[in-house]
N, C-alpha and C positions, 0 to 999 in steps of 0.2 A: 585572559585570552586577548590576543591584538586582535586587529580590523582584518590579519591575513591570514589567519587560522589558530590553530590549538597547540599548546606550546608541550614538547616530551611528555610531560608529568600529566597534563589535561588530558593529552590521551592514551598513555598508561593506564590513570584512572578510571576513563570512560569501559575502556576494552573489558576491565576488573569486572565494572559495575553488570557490565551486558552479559559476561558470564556468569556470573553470581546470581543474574535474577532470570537464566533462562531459562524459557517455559517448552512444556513437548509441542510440538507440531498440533493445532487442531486437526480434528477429523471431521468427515462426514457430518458426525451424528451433529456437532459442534455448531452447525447453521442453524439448528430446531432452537439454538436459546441467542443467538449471538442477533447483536443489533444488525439492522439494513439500512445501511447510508443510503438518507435520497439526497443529499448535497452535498460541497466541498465545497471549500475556499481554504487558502492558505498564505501565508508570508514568512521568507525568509529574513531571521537576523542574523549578526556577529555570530550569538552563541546557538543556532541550530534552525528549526525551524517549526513554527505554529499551525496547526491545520485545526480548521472548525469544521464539525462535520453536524447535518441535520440529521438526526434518525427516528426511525418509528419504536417509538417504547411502548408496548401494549394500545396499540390504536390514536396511538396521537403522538407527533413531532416532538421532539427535545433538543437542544443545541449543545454538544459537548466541545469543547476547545481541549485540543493535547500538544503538546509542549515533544518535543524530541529534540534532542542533542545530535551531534552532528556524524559521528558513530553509529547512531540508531539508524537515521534518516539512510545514510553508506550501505548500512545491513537492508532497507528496506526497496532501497531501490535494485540492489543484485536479486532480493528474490522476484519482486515484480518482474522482472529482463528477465531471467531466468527461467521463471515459471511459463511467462504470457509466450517465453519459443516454445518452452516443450511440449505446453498443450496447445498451443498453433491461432493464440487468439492476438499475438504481435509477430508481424513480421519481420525481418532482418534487420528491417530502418527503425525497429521498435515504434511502429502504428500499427494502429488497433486493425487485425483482418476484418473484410467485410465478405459475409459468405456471399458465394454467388447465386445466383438464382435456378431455381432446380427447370432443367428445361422440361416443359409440359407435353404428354405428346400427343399426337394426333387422334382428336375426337371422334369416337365413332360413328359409322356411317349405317 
């Protein structure tokens, strides 16, 4: 791979590899066992991109670092944009909405 992307064959490959190991859509129930990031950090390389994430593993913090290619990262960021419109938690500029505040009404007398 050059310093200005992924050459035919690299991402041939990659495209291969990502249908090969696709997995079905989690559900619902899928939050009862799946980790909760309480942090991120990350860094872009040449070949893709590294994000460390803190999470709660049974009552106490663990640091996992994951590695994604640069076809992953592509596919991850259409569903985040995707998603955060259709259920209305990003708006057009892709920022995060902020609800507004529910107006209160007039305290009885």
């Amino acid at each position: 791979m050059s310093s200005k992307g992924l050459s035919v064959d690299e991402v041939e490959f990659l495209k291969g590899r990502i249908e090969k190991y696709r997995l079905p859509p989690p559900d619902a129930h899928d939050i009862e066992k799946a980790l909760h990031v309480l942090s991120l950090s990350s860094v872009t390389l040449d070949n893709g991109l590294i994000a460390r994430l803190v999470v709660n593993k049974g009552g106490h913090s663990e640091t996992i670092d994951l590695a994604f290619d640069p076809l992953v990262v592509r596919e991850m960021i259409g569903i985040l944009k995707n998603s955060g419109l259709e259920l209305g938690w990003l708006d057009a500029k892709g920022e995060v909405r902020v609800a507004k505040p529910k107006k209160v009404g007039q305290p009885r007398s």
